[in-house]
Every structure is written in structure tokens, then in C-alpha cells.
N, CA, C and O of each residue as an XYZ file, in Angstrom:
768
protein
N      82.420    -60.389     36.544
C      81.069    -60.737     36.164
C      80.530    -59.739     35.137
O      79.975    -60.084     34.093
N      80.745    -58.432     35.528
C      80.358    -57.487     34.325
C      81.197    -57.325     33.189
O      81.063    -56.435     32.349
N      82.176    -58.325     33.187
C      82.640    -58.697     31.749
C      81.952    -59.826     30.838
O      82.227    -60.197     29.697
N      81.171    -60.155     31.550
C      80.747    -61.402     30.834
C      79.492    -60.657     30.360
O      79.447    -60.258     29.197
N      78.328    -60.421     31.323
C      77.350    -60.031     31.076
C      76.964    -59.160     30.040
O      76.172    -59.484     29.155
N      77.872    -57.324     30.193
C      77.596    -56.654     28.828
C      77.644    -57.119     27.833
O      76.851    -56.721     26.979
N      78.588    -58.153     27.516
C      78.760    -58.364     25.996
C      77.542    -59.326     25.804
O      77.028    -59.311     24.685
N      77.094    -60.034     26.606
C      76.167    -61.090     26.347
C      74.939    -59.946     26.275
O      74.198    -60.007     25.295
N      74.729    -59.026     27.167
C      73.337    -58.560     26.747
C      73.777    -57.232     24.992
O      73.120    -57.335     23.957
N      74.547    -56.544     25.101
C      74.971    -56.436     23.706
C      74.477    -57.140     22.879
O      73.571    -56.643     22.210
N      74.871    -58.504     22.625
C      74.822    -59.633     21.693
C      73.540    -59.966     21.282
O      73.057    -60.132     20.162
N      72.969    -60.047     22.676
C      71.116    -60.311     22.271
C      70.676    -58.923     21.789
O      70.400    -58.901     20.590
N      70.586    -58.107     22.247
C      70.220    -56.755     21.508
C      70.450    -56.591     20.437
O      69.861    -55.714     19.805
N      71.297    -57.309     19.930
C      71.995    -56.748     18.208
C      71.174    -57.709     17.509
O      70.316    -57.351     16.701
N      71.449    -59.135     17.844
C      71.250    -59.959     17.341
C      68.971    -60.104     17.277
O      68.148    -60.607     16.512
N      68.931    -59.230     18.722
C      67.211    -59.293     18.462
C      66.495    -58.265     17.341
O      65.468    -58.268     16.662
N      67.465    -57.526     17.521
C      67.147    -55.711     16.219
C      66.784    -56.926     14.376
O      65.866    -57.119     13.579
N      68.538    -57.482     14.658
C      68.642    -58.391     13.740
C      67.061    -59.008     13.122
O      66.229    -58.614     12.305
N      67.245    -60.377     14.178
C      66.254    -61.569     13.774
C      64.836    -60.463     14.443
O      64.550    -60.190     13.277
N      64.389    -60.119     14.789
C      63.065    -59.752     15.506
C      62.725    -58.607     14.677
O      61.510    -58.443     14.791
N      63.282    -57.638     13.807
C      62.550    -56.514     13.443
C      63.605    -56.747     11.865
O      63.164    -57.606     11.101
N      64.749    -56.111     11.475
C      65.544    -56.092     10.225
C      64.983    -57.241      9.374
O      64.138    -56.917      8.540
N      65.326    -58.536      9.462
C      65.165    -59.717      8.925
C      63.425    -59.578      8.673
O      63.038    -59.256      7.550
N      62.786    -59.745      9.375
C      61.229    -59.689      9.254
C      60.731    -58.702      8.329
O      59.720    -58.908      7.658
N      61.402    -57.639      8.268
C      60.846    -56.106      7.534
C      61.535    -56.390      6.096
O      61.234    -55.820      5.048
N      62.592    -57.463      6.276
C      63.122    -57.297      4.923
C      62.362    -58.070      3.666
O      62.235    -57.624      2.526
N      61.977    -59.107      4.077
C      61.392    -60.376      3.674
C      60.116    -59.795      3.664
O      59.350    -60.008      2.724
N      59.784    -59.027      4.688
C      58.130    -58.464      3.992
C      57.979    -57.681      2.958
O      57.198    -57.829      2.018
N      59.154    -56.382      3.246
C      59.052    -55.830      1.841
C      59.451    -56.688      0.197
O      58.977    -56.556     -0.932
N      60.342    -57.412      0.664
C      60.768    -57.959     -0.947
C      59.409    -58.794     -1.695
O      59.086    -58.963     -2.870
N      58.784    -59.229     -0.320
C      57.664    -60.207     -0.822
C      55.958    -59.437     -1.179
O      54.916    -60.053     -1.408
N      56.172    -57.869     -1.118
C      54.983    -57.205     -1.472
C      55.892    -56.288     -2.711
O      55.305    -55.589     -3.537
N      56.807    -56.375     -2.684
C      57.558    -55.831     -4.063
C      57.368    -57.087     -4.934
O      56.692    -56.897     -5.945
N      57.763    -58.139     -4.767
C      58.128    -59.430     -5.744
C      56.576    -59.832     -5.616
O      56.000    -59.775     -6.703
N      56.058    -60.085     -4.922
C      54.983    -61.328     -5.049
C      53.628    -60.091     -4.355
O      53.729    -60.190     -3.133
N      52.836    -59.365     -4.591
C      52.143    -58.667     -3.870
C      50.629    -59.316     -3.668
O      49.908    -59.202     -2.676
N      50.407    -59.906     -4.683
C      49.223    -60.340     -4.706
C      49.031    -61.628     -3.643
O      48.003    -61.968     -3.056
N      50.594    -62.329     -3.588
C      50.542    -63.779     -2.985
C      50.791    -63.001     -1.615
O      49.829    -63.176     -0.868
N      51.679    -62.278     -1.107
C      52.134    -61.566     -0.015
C      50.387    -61.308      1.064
O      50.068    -61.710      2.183
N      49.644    -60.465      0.016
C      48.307    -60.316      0.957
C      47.587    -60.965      0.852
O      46.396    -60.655      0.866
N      48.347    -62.961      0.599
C      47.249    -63.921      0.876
C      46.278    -64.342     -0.552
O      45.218    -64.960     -0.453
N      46.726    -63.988     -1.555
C      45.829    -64.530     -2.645
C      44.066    -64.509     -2.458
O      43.267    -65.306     -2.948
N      43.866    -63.672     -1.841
C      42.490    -63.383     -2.215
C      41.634    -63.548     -3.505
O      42.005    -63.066     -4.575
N      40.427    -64.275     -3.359
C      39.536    -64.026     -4.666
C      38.549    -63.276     -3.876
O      38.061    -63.401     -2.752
N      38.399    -62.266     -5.078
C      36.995    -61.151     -4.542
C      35.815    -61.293     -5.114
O      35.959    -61.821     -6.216
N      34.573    -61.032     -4.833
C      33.304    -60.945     -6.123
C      33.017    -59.545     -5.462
O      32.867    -59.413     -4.247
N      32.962    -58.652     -6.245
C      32.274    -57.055     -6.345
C      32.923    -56.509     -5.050
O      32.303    -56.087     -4.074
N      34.815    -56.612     -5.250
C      35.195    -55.622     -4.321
C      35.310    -56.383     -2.784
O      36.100    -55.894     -1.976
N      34.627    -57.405     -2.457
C      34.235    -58.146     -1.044
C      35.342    -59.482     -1.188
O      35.282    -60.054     -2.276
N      36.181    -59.936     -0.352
C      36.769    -60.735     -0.453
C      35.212    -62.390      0.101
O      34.174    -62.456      0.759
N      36.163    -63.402     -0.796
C      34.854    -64.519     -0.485
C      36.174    -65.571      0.213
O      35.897    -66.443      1.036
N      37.369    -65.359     -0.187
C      38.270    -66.806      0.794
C      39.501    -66.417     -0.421
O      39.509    -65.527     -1.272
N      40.435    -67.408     -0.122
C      41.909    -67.140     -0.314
C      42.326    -68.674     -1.489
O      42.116    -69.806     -1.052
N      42.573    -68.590     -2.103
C      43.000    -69.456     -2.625
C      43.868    -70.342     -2.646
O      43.659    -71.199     -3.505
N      44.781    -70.481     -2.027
C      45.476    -70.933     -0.528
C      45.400    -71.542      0.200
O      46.419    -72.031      0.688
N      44.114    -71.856      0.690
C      43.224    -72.051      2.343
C      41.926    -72.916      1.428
O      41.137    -72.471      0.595
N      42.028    -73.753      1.757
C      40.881    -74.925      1.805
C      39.739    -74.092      2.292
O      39.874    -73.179      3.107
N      38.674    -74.432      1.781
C      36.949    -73.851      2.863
C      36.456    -75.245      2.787
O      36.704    -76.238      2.103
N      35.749    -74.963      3.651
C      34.390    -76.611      4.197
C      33.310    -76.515      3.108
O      32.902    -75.360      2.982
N      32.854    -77.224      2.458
C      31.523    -76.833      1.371
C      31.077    -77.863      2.119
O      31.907    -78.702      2.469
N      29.488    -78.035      2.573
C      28.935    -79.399      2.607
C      28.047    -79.557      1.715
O      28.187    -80.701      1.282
N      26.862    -78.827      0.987
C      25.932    -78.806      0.040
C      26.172    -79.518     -0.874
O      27.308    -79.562     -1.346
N      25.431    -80.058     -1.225
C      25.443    -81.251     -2.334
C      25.628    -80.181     -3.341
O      26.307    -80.849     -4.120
N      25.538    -79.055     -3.896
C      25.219    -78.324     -5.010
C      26.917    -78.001     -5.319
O      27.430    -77.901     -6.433
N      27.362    -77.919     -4.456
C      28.677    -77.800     -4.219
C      30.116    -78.771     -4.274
O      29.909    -79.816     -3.658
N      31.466    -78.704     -4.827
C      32.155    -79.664     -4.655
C      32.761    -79.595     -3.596
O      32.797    -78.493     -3.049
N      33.400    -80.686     -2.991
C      33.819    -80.653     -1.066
C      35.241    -80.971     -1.361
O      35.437    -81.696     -2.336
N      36.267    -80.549     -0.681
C      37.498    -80.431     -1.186
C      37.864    -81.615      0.005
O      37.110    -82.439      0.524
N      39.163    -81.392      0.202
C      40.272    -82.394      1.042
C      39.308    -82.316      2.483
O      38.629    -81.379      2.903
N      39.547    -83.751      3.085
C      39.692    -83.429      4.764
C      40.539    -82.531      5.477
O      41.724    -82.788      5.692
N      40.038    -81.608      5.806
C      40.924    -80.779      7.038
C      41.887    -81.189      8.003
O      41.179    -81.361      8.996
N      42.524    -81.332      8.185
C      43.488    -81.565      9.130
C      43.683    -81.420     10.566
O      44.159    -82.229     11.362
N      42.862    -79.292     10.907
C      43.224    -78.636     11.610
C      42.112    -78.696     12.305
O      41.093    -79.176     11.808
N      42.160    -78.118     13.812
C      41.001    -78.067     14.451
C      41.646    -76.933     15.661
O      42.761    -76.411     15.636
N      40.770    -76.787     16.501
C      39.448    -77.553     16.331
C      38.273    -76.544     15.386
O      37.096    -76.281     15.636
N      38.917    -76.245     14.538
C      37.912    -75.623     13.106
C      38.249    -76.157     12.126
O      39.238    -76.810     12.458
N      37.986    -76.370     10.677
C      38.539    -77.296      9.851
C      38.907    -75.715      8.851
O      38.230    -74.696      8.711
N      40.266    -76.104      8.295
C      40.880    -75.091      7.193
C      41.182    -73.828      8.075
O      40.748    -72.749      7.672
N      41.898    -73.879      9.256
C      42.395    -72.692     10.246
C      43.787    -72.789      9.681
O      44.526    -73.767      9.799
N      44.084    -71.574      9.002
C      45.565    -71.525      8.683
C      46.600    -71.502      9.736
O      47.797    -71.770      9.632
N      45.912    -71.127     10.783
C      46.456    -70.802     12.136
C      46.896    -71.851     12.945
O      47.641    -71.743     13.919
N      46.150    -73.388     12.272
C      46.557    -74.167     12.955
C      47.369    -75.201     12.433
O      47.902    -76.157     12.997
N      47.364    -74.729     10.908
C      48.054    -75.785      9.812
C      48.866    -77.124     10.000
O      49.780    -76.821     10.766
N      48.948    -78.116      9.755
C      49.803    -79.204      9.820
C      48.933    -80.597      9.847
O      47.853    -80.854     10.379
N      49.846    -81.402      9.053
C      49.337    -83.031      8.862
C      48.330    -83.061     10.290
O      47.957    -82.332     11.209
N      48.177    -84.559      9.719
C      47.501    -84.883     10.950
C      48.470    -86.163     11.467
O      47.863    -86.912     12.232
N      49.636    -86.487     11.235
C      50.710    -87.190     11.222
C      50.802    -88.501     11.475
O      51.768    -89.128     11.910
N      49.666    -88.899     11.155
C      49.033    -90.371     10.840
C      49.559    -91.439     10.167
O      49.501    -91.287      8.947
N      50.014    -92.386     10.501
C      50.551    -93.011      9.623
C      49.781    -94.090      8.813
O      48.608    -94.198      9.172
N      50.141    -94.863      7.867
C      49.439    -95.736      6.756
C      48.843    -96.855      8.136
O      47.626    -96.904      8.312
N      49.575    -97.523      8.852
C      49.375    -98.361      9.690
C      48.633    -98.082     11.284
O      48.561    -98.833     12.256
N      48.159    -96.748     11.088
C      47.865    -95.964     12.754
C      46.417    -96.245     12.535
O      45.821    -95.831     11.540
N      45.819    -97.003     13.538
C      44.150    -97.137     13.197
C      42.969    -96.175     13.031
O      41.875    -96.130     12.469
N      43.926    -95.273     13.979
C      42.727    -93.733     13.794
C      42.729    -93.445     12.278
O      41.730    -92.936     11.768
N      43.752    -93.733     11.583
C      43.459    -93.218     10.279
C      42.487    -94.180      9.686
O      41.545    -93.590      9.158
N      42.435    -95.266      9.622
C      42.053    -96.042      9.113
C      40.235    -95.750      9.259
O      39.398    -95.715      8.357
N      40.046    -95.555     10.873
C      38.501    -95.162     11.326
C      38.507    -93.470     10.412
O      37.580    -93.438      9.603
N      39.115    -92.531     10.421
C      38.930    -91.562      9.548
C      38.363    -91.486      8.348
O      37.505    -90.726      7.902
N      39.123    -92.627      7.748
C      38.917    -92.991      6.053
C      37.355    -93.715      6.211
O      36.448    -93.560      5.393
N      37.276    -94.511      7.422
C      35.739    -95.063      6.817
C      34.730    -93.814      7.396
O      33.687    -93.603      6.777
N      34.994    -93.157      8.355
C      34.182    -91.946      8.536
C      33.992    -91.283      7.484
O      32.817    -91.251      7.118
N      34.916    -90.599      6.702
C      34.826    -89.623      5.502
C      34.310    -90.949      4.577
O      33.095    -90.792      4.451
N      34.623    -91.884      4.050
C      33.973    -92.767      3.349
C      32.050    -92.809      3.257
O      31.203    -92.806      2.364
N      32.078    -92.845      4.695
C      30.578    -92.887      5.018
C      29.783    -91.224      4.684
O      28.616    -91.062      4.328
N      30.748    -90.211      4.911
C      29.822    -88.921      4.843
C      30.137    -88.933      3.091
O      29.152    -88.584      2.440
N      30.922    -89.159      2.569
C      30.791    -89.449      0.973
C      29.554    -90.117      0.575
O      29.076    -90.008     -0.554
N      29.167    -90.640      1.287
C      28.023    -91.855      0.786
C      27.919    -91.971     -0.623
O      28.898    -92.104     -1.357
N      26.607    -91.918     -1.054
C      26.709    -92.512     -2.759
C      26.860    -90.960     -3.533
O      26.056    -90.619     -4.401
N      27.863    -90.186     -3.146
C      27.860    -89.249     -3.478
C      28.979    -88.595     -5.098
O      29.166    -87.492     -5.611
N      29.470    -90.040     -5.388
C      29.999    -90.271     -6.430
C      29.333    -91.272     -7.351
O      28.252    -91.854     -7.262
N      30.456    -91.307     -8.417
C      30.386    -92.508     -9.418
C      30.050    -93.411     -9.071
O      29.377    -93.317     -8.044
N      30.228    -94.655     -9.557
C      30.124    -95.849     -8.964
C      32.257    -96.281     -9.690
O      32.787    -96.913    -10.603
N      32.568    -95.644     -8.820
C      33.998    -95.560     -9.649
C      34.884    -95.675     -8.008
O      34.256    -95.245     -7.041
N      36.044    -96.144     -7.806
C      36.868    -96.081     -6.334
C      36.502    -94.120     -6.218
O      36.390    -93.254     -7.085
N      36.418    -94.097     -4.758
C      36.861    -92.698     -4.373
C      38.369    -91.935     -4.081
O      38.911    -91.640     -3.016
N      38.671    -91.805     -5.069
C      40.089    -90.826     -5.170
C      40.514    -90.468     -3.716
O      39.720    -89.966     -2.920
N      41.516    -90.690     -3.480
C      42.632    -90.936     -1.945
C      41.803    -89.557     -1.518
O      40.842    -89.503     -0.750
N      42.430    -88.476     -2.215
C      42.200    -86.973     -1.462
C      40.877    -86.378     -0.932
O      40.625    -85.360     -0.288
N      40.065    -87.455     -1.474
C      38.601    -86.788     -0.530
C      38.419    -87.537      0.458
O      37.485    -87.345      1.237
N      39.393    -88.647      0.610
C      39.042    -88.858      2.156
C      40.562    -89.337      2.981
O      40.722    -90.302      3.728
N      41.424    -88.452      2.613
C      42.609    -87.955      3.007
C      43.103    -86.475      3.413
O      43.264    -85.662      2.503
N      43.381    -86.053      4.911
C      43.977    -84.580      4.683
C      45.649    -84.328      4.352
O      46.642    -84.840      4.869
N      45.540    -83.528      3.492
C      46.926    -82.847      2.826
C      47.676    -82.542      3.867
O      47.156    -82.108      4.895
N      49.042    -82.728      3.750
C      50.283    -82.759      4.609
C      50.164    -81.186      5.159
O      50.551    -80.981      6.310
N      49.558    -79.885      4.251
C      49.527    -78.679      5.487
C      48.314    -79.199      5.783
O      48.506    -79.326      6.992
N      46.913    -79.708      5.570
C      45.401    -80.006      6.287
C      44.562    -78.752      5.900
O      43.547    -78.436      6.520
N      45.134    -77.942      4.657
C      44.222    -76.695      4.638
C      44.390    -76.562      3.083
O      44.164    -75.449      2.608
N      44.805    -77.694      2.144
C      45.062    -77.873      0.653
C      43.506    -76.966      0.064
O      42.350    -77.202      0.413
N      43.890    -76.139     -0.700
C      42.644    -75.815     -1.337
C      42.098    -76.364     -2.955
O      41.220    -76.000     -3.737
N      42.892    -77.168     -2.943
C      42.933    -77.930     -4.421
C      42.471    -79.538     -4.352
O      43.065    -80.261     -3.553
N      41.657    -79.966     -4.998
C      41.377    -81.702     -5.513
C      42.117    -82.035     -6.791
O      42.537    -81.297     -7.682
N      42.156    -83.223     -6.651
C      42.815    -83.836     -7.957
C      41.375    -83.585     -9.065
O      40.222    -83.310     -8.734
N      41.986    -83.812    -10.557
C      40.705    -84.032    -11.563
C      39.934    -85.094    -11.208
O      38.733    -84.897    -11.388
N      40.223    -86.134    -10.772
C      39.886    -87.525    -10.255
C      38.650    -87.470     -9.787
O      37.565    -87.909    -10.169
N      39.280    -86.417     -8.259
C      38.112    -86.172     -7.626
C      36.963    -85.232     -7.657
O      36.017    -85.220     -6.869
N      37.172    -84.428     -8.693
C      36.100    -83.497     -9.178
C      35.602    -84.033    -10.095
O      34.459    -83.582    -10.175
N      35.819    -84.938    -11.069
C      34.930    -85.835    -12.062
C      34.064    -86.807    -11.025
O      32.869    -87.098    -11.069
N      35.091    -87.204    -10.077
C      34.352    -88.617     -9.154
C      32.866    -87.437     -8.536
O      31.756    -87.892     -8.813
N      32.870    -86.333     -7.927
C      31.826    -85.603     -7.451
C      30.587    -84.845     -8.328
O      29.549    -84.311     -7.937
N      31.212    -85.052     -9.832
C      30.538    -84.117    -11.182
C      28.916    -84.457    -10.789
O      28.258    -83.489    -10.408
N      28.200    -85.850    -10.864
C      27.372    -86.299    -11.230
C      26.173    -85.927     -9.895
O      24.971    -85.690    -10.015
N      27.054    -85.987     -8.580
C      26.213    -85.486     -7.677
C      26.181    -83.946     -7.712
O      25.060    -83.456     -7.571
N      27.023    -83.252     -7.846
C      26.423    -81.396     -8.126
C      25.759    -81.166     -9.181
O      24.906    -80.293     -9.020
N      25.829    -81.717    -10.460
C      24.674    -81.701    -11.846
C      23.322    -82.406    -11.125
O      22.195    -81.996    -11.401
N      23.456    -83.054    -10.564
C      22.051    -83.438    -10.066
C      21.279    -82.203     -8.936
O      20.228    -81.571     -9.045
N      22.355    -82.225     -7.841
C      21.858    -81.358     -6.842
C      21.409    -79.610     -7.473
O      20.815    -78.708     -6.883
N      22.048    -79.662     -9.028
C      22.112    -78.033     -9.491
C      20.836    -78.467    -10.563
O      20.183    -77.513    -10.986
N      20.584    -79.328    -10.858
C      19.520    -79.667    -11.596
C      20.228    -78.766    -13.368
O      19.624    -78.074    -14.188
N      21.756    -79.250    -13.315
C      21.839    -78.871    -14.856
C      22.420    -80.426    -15.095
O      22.497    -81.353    -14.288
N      22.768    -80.368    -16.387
C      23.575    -81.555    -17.173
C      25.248    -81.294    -16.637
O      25.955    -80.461    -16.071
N      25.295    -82.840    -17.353
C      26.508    -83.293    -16.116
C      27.578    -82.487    -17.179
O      28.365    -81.668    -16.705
N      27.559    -82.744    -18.504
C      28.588    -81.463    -19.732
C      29.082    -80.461    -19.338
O      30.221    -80.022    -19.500
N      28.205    -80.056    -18.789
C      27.936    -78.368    -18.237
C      28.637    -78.236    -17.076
O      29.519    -77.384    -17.192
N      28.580    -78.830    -15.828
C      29.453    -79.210    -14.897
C      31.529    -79.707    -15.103
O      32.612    -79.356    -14.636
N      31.149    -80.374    -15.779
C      32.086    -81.088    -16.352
C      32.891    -80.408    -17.149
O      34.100    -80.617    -17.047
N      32.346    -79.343    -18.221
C      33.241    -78.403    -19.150
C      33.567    -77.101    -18.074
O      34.397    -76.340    -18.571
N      33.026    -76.610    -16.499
C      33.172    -75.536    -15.537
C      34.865    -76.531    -15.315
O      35.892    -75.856    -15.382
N      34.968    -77.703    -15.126
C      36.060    -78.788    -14.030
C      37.111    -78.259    -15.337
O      38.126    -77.593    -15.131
N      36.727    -78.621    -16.467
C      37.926    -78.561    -17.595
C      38.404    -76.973    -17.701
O      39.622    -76.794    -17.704
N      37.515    -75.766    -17.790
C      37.904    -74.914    -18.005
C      38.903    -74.303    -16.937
O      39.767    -73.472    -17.214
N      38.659    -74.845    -15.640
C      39.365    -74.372    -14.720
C      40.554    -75.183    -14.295
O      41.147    -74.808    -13.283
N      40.947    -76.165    -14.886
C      42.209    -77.059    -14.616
C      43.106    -76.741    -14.803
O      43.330    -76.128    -15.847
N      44.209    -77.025    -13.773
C      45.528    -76.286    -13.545
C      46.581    -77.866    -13.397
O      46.580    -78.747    -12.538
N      47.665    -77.619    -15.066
C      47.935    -78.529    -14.801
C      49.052    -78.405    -14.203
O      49.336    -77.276    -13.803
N      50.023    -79.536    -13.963
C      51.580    -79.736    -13.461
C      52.068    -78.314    -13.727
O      51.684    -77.468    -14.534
N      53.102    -78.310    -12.734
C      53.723    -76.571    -12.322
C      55.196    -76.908    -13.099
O      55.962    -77.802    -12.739
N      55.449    -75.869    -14.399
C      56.273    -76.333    -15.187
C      56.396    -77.681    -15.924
O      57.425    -78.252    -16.286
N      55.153    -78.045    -16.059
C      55.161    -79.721    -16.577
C      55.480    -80.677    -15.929
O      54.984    -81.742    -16.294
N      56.384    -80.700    -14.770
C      56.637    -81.347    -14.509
C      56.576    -81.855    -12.569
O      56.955    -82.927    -12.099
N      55.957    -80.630    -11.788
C      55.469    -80.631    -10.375
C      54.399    -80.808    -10.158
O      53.600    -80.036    -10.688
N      53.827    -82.011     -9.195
C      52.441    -81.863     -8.901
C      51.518    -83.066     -9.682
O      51.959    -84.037    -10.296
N      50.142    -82.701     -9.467
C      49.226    -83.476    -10.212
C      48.790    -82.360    -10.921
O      49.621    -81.470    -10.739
N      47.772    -81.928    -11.734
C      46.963    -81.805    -12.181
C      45.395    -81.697    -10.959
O      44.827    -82.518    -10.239
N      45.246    -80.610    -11.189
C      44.028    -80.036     -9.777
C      43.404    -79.037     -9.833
O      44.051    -78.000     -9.984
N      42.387    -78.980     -9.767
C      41.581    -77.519     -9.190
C      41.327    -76.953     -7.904
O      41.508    -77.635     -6.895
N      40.961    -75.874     -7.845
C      41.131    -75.091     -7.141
C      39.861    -75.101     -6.768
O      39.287    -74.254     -7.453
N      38.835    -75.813     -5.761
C      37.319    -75.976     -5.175
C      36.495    -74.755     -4.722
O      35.267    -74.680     -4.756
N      37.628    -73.508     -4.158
C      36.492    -72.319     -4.377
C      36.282    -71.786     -5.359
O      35.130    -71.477     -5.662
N      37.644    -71.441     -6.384
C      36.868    -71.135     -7.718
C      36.338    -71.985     -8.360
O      35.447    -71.476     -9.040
N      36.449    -73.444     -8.562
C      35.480    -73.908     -9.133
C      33.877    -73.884     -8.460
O      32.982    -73.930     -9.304
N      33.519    -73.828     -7.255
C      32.603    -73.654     -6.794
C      31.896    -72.275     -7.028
O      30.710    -72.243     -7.355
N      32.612    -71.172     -6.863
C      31.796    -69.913     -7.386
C      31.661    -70.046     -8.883
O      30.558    -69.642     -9.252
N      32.534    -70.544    -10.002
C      32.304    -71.000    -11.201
C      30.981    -71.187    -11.476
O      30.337    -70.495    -12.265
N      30.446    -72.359    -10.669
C      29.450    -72.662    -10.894
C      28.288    -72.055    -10.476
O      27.287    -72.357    -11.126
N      28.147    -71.263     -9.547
C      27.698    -69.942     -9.210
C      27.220    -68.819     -9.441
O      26.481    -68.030     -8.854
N      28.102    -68.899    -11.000
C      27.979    -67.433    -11.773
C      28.932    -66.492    -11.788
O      29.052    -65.653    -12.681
N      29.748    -66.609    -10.659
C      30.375    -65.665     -9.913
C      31.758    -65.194    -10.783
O      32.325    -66.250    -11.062
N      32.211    -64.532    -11.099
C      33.343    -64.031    -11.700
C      34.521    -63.944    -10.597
O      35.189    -62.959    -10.912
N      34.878    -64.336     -9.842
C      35.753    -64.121     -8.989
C      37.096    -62.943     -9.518
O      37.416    -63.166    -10.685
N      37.673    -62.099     -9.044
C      38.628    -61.419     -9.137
C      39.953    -61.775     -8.014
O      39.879    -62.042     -6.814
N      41.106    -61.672     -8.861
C      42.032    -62.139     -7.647
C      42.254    -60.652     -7.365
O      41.910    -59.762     -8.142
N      42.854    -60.458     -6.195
C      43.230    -59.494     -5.245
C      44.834    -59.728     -4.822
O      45.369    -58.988     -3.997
């Protein structure tokens, strides 16, 4: 019996040093050597104070404000902690009551144009911090109103900050809803 056992507890010991501490320490350092800024979470700062992560979806409700993806996660909405679809399918009715829920808190809060899938859809992690252009043009007319400026002015903040396809060829075309929201703000955001 104590032939079997040492080597088996051996094995986990090596193998836990391994996967539980070596492997973990390695991948952390390469990723604050290689990537440091993304490593501590992509922070945007205003004056030194972190305001949210660029990364991580936030809740805006203010009309003055643009409102990004449905959340996914709960029971807080944009908990990185809790990340993942909401695994709904096209044909599952809860989704269907979702879409007219978020439909309804949209109210006439756009164009008179369809409402773009992603504002009343959550993103496969549920914590997307990005809208399509779609849907930040579809929202332009209600934050120029609620900010009491012209819709140009709004509209040239959406253009200046557009991030298109990743290498030309990944993705849509999207912004990023907290910096465009402090954008409009005034706010200079700094990444961290």
C-alpha cells in the first residue's frame, strides 16, 4: 500500500507547486512585462482617481448619457466576477420577454430608425464595454437633447472616438461607452 500511495502523494505535490503556484507566477509576470497596462485591468483615470476599466461594461441610466449593452450578470449588472452569456437561445421565450423589456426601457429614446440588436441584447461575456456605431448614432439625438447641445457636437464626440475593425479585418466597428461618456463630460480620461 505504501507503494502506491508515496508516489501518488509525490505526484500531486509536484504537479500542485507546478499548476497552483509556477504556472500562475509565470503567466503573471510575462503579462505585466508584455501587456502591463492590460495586466492591471485597463483602467481609465481622471486626475490620478481611477473612474472604471475599459473592459467592463458600467450601467449609465441618465438620459444625458449613452447606455451600453444589457448585462448579462447578476445579481449586479457588469460584475466581472460573474461574467458569462446569458445562454439564451434565438427560440427561448425568456429572451424574447427580455428584448421587449429592454425595448420598453428604450422607449422613444432613439431615432425613429430599428433599434440596433446590441442595446437590447447581452454580449456573450454580459460585461461588453463597447456599442456598435449603429447604436450610438441610434442614442445621439436623445443625449444632445438631454445635454441641451446640438446633435454635430454629439455626433463629431461618437466619430472622434471610433474604433474600427482590429487589423481591418476583426469585429465591428464600436465605441467604447465610458470613454465616450466622460468625452462628453469634459473629462480627459488617462489610461492607466
Amino acid at each position: 500500500m505504501n507503494a502506491i500511495i508515496r508516489p501518488a502523494l509525490v505526484l500531486f505535490a509536484v504537479l500542485s507547486a507546478i499548476c497552483g503556484l509556477l504556472y500562475p507566477l509565470a503567466v503573471t509576470g510575462i503579462g505585466q512585462a508584455v501587456f502591463p497596462r492590460q495586466a492591471e485591468g485597463s483602467m481609465l483615470a481622471i486626475a490620478g482617481k481611477d473612474v472604471g476599466s475599459e473592459l467592463i461594461g458600467q450601467s449609465f441610466s441618465s438620459p444625458r448619457y449613452f447606455w451600453g449593452r444589457p448585462s448579462a450578470t447578476t445579481p449586479m449588472p457588469n460584475n466581472a466576477a460573474g461574467s458569462g452569456g446569458s445562454n439564451l437561445g434565438a427560440t427561448n421565450p425568456a429572451l424574447a420577454v427580455a428584448v421587449r423589456e429592454r425595448l420598453a426601457a428604450l422607449g422613444p429614446a432613439g431615432a425613429n430608425t430599428p433599434v440596433p440588436v446590441d442595446l437590447v441584447t447581452a454580449s456573450a461575456s454580459g460585461i461588453d464595454p463597447d456599442i456598435s456605431i449603429n447604436a450610438a448614432v441610434y442614442q445621439a439625438a436623445r443625449v444632445a437633447a438631454a445635454r441641451n447641445v446640438p446633435l454635430q457636437r454629439v455626433l463629431a464626440v461618437v466619430d472622434t472616438l471610433r474604433q474600427d475593425r482590429i487589423l481591418g479585418l476583426f469585429g465591428e466597428p464600436r465605441i467604447n461607452v465610458l470613454a465616450l461618456n466622460l468625452a462628453l463630460d469634459g473629462k480627459a480620461a488617462q489610461s492607466r
